[in-house]
N, C-alpha and C positions, 0 to 999 in steps of 0.2 A: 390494421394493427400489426403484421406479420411484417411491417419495415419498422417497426418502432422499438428501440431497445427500453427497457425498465431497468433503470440503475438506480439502485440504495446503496446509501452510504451510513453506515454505521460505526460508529467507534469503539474499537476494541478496546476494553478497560480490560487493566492488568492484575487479578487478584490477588497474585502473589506481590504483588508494591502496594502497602498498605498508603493512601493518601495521593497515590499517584491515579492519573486518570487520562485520560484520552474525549475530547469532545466533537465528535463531528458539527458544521457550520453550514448548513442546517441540518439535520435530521430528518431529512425526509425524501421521500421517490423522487427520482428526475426521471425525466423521458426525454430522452432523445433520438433523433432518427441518423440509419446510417449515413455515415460520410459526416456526422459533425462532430463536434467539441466539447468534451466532457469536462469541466472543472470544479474539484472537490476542494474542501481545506477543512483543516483539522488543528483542535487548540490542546496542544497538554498544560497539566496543571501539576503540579506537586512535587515536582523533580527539576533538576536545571536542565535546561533543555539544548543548550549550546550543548552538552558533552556527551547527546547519545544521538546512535546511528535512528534514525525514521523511516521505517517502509510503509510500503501499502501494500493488502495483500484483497484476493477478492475468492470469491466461492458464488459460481455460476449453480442455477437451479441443478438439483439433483446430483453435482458430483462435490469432489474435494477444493480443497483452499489450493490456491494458487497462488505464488508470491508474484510480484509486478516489479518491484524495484525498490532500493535503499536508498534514502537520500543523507548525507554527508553534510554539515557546516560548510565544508568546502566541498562544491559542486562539482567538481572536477576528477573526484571521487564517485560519483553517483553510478548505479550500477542500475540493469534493466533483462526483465527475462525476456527472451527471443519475440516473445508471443507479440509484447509492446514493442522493441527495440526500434527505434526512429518514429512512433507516435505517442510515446511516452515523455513527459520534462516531471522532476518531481524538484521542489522547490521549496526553502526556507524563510524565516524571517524569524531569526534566533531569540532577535531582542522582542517579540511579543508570542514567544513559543506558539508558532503555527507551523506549519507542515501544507504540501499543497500540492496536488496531481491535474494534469493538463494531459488528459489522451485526447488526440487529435482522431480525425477521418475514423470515425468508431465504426466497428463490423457488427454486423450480430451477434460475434462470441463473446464478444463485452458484453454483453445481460450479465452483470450477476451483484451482488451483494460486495460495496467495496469494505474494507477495513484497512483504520488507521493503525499503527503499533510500535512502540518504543522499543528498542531492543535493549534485552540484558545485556552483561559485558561479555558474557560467552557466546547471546548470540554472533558479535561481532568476529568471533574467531571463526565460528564454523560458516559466516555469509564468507569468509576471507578464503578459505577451502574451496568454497562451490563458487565464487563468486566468477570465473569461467565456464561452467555449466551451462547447457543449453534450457533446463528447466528446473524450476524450485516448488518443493510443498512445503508445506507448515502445517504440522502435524501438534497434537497435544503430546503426543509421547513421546516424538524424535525433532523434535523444533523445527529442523532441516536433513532433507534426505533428498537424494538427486533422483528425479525421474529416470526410471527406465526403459 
């Protein structure tokens, strides 16, 4: 069991957007082993979904959230923390609001808890600040603060 990663994916719903929601696609543990192919997707509801930034964010056992990457309408845009960078693709399909992560060759430090999440419009300023950062948390209290 010690090559086998445990990955959940759960969806972050937003309690401050009243009727807005985030649904994970399934709901439930995946197991996979290192060196393969993890893919998630995630449906929002409630909101238009072409006009807000997508990330994924995860929270491995025992420590803090980590952010993975924002995905953009337009892909060309899309942004990735270090940890992912080149086994990461996050990916859209506007017109049936899902949202969708593809980590490739996963390691062990992938075990953790994924989550989907809509950003506010201020998230979108302060992803735009950090968005050359080597690393991102997501915090309740401070949304985005650069690792140190």
């Amino acid at each position: 069991m010690m090559n086998t990663l445990t990955l959940l994916l759960v969806a972050l719903s937003l309690p401050c957007c009243t009727g807005q929601s985030m649904e994970s696609i399934p709901s439930s543990s995946v197991v996979k082993k290192p060196g393969e192919t993890l893919s998630l997707s995630c449906r929002g509801s409630g909101f238009t979904f072409n006009c807000c930034v997508m990330s994924w964010i995860r929270q491995p056992a025992g420590k803090g959230l980590e952010w993975i990457g924002s995905g953009f309408s337009d892909a060309s845009r899309n942004t990735y923390a270090s940890s992912v960078q080149g086994r990461a693709e996050i990916s859209r399909d506007d017109s049936n609001s899902m949202v969708y992560l593809r980590l490739s060759n996963l390691k062990p430090e992938d075990s953790a808890v994924y989550y989907c999440a809509k950003h506010s419009q201020w998230l979108k300023e302060a992803e735009r600040l950090y968005k050359n950062s080597t690393e991102h948390l997501f915090t309740k209290t401070n949304r985005w603060q650069q690792k140190i």
